[in-house]
C-alpha positions in Angstrom: 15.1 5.6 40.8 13.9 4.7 37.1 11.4 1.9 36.5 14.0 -0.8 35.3 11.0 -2.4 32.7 10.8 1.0 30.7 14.6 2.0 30.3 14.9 -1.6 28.9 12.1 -1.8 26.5 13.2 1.1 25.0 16.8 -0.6 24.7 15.5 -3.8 23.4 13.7 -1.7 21.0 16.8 -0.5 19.6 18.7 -3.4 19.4 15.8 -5.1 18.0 15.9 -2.7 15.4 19.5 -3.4 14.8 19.3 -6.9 14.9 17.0 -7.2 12.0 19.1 -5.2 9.7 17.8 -2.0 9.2 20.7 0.5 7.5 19.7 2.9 9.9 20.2 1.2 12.8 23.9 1.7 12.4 23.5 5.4 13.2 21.6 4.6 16.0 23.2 5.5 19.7 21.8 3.6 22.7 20.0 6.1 25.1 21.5 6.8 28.1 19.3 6.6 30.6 18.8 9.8 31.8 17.3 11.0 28.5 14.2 8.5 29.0 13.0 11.0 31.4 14.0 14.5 29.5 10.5 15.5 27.8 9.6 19.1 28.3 6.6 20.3 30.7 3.5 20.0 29.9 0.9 23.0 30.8 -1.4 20.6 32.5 -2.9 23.0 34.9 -6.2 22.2 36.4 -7.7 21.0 32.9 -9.1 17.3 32.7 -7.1 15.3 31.1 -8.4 12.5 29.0 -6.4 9.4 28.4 -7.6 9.1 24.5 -4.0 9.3 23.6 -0.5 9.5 24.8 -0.5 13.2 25.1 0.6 13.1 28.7 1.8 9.6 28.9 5.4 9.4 28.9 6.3 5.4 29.9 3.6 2.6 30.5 4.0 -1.0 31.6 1.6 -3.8 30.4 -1.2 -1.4 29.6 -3.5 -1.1 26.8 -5.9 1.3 25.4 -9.7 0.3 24.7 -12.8 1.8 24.1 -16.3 1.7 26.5 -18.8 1.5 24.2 -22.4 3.4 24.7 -25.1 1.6 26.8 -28.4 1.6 25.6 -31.2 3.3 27.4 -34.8 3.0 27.8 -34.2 -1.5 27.5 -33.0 -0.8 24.1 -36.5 0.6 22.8 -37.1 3.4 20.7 -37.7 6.7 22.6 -39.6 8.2 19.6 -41.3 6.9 17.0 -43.2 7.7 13.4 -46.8 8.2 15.0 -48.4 11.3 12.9 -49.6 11.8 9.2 -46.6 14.4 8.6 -43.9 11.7 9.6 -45.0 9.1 7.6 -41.4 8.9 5.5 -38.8 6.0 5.6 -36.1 9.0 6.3 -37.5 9.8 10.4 -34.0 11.0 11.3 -32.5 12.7 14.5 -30.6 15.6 13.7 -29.4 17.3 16.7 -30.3 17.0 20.3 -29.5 19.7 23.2 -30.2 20.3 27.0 -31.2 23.8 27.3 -33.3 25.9 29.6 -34.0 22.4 32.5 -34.9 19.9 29.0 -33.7 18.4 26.1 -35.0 19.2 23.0 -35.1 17.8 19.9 -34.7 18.6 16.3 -35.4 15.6 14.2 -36.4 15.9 10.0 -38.9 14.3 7.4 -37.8 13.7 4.3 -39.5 14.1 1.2 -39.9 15.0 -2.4 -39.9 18.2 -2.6 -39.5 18.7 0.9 -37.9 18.4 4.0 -39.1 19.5 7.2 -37.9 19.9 10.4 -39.7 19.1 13.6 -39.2 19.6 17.6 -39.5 17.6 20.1 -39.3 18.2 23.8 -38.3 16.2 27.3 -37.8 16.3 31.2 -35.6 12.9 31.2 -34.6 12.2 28.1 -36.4 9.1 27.6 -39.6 10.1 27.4 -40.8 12.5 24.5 -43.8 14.9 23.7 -44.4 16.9 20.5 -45.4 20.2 21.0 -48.2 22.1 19.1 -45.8 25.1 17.5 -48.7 26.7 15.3 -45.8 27.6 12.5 -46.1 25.1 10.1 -49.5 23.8 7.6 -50.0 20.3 7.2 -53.3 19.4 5.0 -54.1 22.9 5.8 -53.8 22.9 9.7 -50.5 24.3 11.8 -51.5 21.9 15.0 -48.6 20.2 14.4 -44.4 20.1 15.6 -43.4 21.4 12.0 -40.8 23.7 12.2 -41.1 26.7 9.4 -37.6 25.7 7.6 -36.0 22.8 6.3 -33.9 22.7 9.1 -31.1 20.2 10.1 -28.4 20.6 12.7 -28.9 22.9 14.7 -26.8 24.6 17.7 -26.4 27.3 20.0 -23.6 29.9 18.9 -21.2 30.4 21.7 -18.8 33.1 19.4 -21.9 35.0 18.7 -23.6 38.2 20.3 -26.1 39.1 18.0 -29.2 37.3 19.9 -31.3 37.4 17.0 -28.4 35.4 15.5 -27.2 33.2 18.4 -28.5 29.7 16.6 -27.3 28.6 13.6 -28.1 25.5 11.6 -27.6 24.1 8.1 -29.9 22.9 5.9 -30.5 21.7 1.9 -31.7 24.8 -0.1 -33.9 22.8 -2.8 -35.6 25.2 -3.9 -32.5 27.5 -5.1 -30.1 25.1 -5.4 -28.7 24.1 -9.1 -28.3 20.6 -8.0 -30.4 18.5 -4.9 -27.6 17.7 -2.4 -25.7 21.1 -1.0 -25.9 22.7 2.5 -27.0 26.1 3.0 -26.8 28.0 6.5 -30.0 30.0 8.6 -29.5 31.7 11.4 -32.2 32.3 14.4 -32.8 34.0 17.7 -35.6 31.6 18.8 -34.8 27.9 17.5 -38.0 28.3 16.5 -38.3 31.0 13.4 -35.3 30.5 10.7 -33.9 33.0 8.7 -31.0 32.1 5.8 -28.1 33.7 4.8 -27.1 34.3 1.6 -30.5 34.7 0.3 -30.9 31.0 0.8 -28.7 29.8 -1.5 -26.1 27.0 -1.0 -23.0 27.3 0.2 -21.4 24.1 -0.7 -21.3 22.0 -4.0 -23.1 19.1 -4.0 -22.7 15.9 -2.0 -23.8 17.4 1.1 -27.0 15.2 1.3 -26.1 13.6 4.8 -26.0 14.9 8.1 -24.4 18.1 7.5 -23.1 19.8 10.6 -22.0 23.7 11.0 -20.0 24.1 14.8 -18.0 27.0 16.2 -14.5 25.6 17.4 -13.5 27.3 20.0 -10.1 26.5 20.5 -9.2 27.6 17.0 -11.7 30.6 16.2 -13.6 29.3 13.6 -16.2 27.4 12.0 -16.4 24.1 11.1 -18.9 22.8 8.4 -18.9 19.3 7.6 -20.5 17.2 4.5 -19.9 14.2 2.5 -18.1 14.7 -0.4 -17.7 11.9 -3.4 -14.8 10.8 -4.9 -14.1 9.0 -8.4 -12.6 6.6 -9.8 -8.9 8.6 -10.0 -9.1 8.8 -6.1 -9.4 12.7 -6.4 -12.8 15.0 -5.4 -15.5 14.1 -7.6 -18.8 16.8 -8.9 -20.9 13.2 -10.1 -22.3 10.8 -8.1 -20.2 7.8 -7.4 -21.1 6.5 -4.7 -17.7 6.3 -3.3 -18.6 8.6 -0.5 -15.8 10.6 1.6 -15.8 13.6 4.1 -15.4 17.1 3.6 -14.2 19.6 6.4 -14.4 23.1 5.7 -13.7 26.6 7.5 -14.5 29.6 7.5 -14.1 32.9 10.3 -17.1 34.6 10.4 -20.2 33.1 8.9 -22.5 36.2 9.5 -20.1 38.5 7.9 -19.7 36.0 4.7 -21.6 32.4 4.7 -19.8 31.7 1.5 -16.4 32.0 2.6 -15.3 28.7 2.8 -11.9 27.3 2.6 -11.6 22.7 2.7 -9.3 21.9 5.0 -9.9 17.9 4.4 -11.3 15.6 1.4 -10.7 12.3 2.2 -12.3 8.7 2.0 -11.1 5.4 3.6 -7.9 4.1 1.9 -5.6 3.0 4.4 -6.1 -1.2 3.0 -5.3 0.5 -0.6 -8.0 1.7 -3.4 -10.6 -0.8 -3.2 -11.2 -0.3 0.3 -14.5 2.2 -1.0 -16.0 -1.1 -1.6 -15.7 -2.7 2.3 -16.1 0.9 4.0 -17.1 4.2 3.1 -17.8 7.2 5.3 -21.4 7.9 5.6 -21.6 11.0 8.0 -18.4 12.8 10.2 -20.3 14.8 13.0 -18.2 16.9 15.3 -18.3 17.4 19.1 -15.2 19.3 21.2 -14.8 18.1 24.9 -12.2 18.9 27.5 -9.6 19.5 24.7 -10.6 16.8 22.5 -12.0 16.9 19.2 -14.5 13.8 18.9 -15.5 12.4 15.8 -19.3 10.7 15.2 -18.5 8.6 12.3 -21.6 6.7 10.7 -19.7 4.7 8.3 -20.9 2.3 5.8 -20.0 -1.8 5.8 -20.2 -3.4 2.6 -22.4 -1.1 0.6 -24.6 -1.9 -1.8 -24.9 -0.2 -5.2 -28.0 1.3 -6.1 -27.7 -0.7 -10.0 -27.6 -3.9 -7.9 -31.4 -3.0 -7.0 -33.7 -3.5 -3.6 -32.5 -6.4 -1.1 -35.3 -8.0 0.5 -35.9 -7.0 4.1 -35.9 -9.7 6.7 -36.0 -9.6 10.3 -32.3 -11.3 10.8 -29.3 -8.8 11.5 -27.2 -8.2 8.1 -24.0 -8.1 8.1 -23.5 -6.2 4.9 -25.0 -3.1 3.5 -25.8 -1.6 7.1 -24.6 1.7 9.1 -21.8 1.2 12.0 -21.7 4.4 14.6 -18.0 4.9 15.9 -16.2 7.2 17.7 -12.9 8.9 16.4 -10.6 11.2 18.5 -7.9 13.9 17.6 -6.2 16.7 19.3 -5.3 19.8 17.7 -7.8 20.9 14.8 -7.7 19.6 11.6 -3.8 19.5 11.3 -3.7 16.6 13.1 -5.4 12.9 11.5 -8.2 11.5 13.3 -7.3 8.5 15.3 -9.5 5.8 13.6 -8.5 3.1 15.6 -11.7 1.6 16.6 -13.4 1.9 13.0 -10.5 -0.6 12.1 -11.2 -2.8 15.0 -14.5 -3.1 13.9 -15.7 -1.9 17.8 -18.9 0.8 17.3 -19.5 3.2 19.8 -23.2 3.0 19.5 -23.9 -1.0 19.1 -26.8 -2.1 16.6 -29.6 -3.8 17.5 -30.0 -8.3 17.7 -32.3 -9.9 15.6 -36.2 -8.2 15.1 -34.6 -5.1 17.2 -35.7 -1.3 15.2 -31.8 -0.9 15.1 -30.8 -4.5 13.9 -28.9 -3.0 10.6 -28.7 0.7 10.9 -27.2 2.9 13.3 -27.3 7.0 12.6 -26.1 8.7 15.7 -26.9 12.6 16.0 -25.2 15.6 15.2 -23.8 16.0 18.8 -23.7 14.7 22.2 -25.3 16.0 25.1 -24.1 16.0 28.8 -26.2 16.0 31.6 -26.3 14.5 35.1 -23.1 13.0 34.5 -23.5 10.9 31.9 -23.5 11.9 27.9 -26.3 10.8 26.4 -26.5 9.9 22.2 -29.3 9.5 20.1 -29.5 7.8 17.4 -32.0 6.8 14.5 -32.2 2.9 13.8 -33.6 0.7 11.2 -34.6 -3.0 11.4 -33.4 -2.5 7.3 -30.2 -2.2 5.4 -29.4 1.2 3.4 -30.9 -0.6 0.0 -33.3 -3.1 1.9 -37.1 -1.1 1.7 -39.3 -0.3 4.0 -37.1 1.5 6.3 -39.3 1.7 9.1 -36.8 4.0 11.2 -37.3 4.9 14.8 -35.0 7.2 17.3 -33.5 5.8 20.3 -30.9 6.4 22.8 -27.5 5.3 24.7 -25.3 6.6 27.5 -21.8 6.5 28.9 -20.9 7.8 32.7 -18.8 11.5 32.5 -15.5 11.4 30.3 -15.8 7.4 30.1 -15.3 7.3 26.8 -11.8 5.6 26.3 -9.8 4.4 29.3 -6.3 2.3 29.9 -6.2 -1.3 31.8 -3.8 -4.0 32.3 -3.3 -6.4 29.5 -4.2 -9.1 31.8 -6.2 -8.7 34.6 -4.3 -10.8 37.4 -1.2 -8.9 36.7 -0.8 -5.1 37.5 0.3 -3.0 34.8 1.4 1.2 35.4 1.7 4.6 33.5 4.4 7.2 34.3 3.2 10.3 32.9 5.1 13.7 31.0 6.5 16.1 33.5 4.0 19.3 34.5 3.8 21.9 37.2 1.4 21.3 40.2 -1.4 23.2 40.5 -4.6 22.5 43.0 -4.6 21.1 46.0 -6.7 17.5 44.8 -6.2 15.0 42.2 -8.9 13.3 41.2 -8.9 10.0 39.0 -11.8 9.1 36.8 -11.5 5.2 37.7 -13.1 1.7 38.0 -11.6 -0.5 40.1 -14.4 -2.1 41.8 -12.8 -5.4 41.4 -9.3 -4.3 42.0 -7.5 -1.3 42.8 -5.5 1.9 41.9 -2.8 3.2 43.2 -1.2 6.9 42.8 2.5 7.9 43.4 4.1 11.2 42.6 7.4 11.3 41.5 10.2 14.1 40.6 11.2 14.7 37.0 13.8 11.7 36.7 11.2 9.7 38.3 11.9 9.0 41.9 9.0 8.8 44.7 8.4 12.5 46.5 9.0 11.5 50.2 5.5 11.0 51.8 3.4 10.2 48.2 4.1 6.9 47.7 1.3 4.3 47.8 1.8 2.8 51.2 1.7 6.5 52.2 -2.3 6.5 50.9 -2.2 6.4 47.6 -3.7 3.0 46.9 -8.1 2.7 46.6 -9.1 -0.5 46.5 -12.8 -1.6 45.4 -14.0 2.0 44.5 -15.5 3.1 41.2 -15.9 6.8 40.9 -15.8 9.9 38.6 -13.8 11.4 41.4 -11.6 9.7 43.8 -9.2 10.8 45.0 -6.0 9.4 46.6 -5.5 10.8 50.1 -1.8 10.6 51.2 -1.0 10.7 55.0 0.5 14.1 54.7 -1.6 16.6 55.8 -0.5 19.5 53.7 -0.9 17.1 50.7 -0.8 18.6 47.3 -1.1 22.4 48.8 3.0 22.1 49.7 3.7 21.0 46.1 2.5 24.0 44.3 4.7 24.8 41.5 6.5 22.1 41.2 7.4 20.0 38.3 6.2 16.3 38.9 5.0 13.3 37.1 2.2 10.6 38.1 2.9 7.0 38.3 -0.9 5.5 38.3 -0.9 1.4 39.2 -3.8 -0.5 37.6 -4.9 -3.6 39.1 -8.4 -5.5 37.2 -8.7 -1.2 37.3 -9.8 1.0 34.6 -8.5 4.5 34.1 -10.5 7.3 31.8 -8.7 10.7 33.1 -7.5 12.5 35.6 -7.4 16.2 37.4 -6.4 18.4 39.6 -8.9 20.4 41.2 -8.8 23.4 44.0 
C-alpha cells in the first residue's frame, strides 16, 4: 500500500508546474505510481546514518529540517583566560583542542609582532584548565612557562601516517621566511611537543592565509586538506592584495611528507549567492574542517557587516553589536569537495555556537576551534570570545566552551507539533539484528514500521506490533517489535523505514549487531 499524501504531492507538483505555464511542462508525463518507489538500494549497512540531508530520505510528510544549536558550558563563563605576562595580546585564540591519552589538551596562540607563539594547555573535564611548565620556550629569559618552541597553530594527530616521529602535523605562519606576512607553512612532530618544518620552513601557500588555517587528512578520499582564507577583488576573481573581501580556499594534496608544496585548489570562493555586493553584509572569516560518520562538517566563522579598516576604531561598549562582529555556524556536505556545502543555516542567520548577551566575554565575537572533540557522548567546541567587535579595541578575548549530546547536530520534526508528520526512507539491505534511533520524544512519541520496497508494512513490524516509544529521549532506543526473531529473520533483505514523529525529534539512526 503507498502513503496516499506522497504519490499526490508529487502529482500536484506537476500539475502545478503545468498550470503556471512553464514550456516544459508540456513534455512532462504524470508518474505512475509505481515509479514513486523505484530508487535504487542504498549500501546502508551498519553505518550511522545522520539525517543532515536527504541522502536516505525518499518521501516525507509534514516534516522539516532544523538545526540544535551548541549549549554553553561552564554557566556561559570563560574556561581559560589571559592570566600571564606572555599572553598579554588582544589575539588569545584557541586553535585546536583534542582528547588524547584520558585529557584534553589544548593548543591555543599569542599573537604578536614579530611573533607568534603557541601554548598548551591541559584538562581532566574539559572545563577546568591548568598550564603546564614545558621548559621549551624563553620568556624575559626564563622557560617556566606553557610556550611551545614553534609558532604553531592547528594541530592534529595524523591517522594516514606511520612515521611516529611524523604522526602530528600542524600548520603555522612562517614570518620569518616568508616574502609576505600572511601564508601557511606545515611542521611535522612525533611529540606535540618539539616541531620540525617541512620545506625548510618556508610557506606553502600565497598569502591570505592569516586566519585559522587548518591542514586534515580525509580519509574517505586519501588526501589532505589544507584550508585558508583567500581574498578576492573587485572583478569577483582570486586576488594577491589585500581587499578585504575575504573568501575560502580549499586545497589538496596526497602526500605532504613526500612534497609539502604540492598543492592543487580545489575551491576559491566568497559569499555571492544575494549577487556582488553581498562581500559587504557577509564574508567568510575562517572554514575549519571536521569528518563524522560520513559527513564532512563545516566550522564557518563568518563575518556580519564588516567594518573597513579606513573607516577607523569603533568605540567599544558593553551592549551586544549587531554589526562588525563574528557569527560561528555549522555547514554540512557529503562527498568531498565535489559536492557544495549546504549553507542553509548561515542564510537563516541560526549560529551554531550562539554569542554572548549584553557585558558577556562573547557578546560580539565568536571564533570556534579548528575541530571538535567527542567524548562521553557529547562533542564539545571551544571557542574564543570577545566582549568587542573585529575593529572595536581592546579585545579582551577569553576561551570558552559549548556542547551538544552524540550526533545531535541536525534533526527532522513535525511542522507543527500537535500534528504527526513521517519519513519513508530509500530502499537498503538489512543488516544487524537492532535499530537504534537517535531521538527526543520526551513530550511525544516515535513510532518505527518496516516496509517492503513498494512500501507496504512487513507482517509483524508495524507500530501496534511495538514499534511506537512514547516519552523516551535517548541516543539509542530502540523499537522492540513483538516478534521474537525480530530483525535477525530479515537479514538481507531490501526494506525501507517509515519513522512517525509526534512533538519527536529525529537526529539518525542505525543498525547495530
Amino acid at each position: 500500500m503507498h502513503p496516499p499524501s506522497t504519490g499526490l504531492a508529487l502529482l500536484c507538483g506537476t500539475l502545478l508546474l503545468a498550470s503556471a505555464g512553464w514550456a516544459e511542462a508540456e513534455a512532462l508525463a504524470l508518474p505512475a505510481a509505481a515509479d514513486l518507489w523505484r530508487e535504487p538500494a542504498l549500501p546502508v549497512g551498519r553505518k550511522k546514518q545522520l539525517l543532515v540531508d536527504d541522502y536516505v530520505i525518499a518521501h516525507r510528510h509534514n516534516i522539516h529540517r532544523d538545526l540544535n544549536p551548541a549549549t554553553k558550558a561552564n554557566d556561559g563563563k570563560p574556561v581559560l583566560v589571559r592570566d600571564r605576562p606572555w599572553e598579554k595580546a588582544n589575539v588569545f585564540q584557541v586553535i585546536s583542542v583534542v582528547h588524547e591519552d584520558g585529557r584534553f589538551i589544548m593548543h591555543y596562540n599569542y599573537t604578536g609582532s614579530p611573533d607568534d607563539y603557541c601554548l598548551r594547555a591541559e584538562s581532566e573535564d574539559g572545563v577546568h584548565w591548568t598550564k603546564p611548565s614545558l621548559g621549551l620556550r624563553p620568556f624575559a629569559g626564563r622557560t617556566d612557562n606553557n610556550l611551545l618552541d614553534h609558532e604553531g597553530s592547528t594541530v592534529f594527530l595524523d591517522p594516514h601516517e606511520t612515521d611516529p616521529a611524523h604522526r602530528y602535523k600542524s600548520v603555522f605562519r612562517p614570518m620569518a621566511k616568508s616574502p609576505y606576512p600572511h601564508a601557511v607553512g606545515i611542521a611535522y612532530s612525533g611529540d606535540r611537543l618539539r616541531w620540525r618544518a617541512y620545506n625548510d620552513g618556508r610557506p606553502v601557500t600565497g598569502r591570505a592565509a592569516d586566519t585559522l588555517s587548518q591542514l586534515v587528512w580525509d580519509e574517505y578520499a586519501q588526501v589532505y586538506r589544507l584550508f585558508t582564507r583567500t581574498d578576492f577583488g573587485a572583478d569577483g576573481k582570486p586576488s594577491p592584495v589585500d581587499t578585504e573581501f575575504r573568501g575560502a580556499r580549499e586545497m589538496i594534496n596526497p602526500d605532504v611528507k613526500a612534497d609539502p608544496t604540492n598543492w592543487t585548489t580545489v575551491q576559491e570562493w566568497k559569499f555571492d549567492r544575494e549577487g556582488p555586493d553581498e562581500v559587504k553584509r557577509r564574508q567568510i572569516h575562517t572554514v575549519n574542517f571536521w569528518q563524522h560518520e560520513g559527513i564532512d562538517f563545516g566550522l564557518m566563522v563568518v563575518m556580519e557587516w564588516p567594518a573597513h579598516t579606513k573607516q577607523g576604531a569603533l568605540p567599544a561598549e558593553a551592549r551586544r553589536h549587531e554589526r562588525d562582529n563574528w557569527n560561528c555556524y555549522l555547514a554540512t556536505r557529503r562527498g568531498g569537495h565535489q559536492s557544495p556545502w549546504d549553507l542553509t543555516w548561515i542564510y537563516a542567520g541560526k549560529t551554531f555556537v550562539a554569542r554572548g548577551p549584553d557585558g558577556s566575554f562573547d557578546k560580539d565575537m565568536i571564533h570556534n576551534a579548528a575541530s571538535i572533540v567527542t567524548w562521553q557522548d557529547r562533542h564539545w567546541i571551544y571557542y574564543s570570545g570577545w566582549p568587542n567587535g573585529h575593529m572595536r579595541h581592546p579585545y579582551e578575548p577569553s576561551i570558552g566552551v559549548a556542547t551538544v549530546p552524540r550526533d545531535r547536530f541536525i534533526y527532522l520534526a513535525p511542522w507543527q507539533d500537535r500534528e504527526p508528520g513521517w519519513i519513508i526512507t530509500k530502499p537498503f539491505a538489512v543488516e544487524g539484528s537492532r535499530l537504534e534511533l537517535n531521538a527526543d520524544a520526551a513530550r511525544g512519541w516515535v513510532g518505527v514500521e518496516l516496509l517492503d520496497e513498494e512500501g507496504n508494512v512487513l507482517p509483524g513490524f508495524a507500530l501496534a506490533d511495538g514499534g511506537r516509544l512514547e516519552s523516551v529521549d535517548g541516543l539509542r532506543l530502540e523499537p522492540r517489535w513483538r516478534d521474537a526473531s525480530g530483525l535477525a529473520g530479515l537479514q538481507g533483505r531490501v526494506v525501507r523505514l517509515k519513522v512517525h514523529l509526534s512533538n519527536a525529534r529525529l537526529f539518525a539512526f542505525q543498525f547495530r549487531d
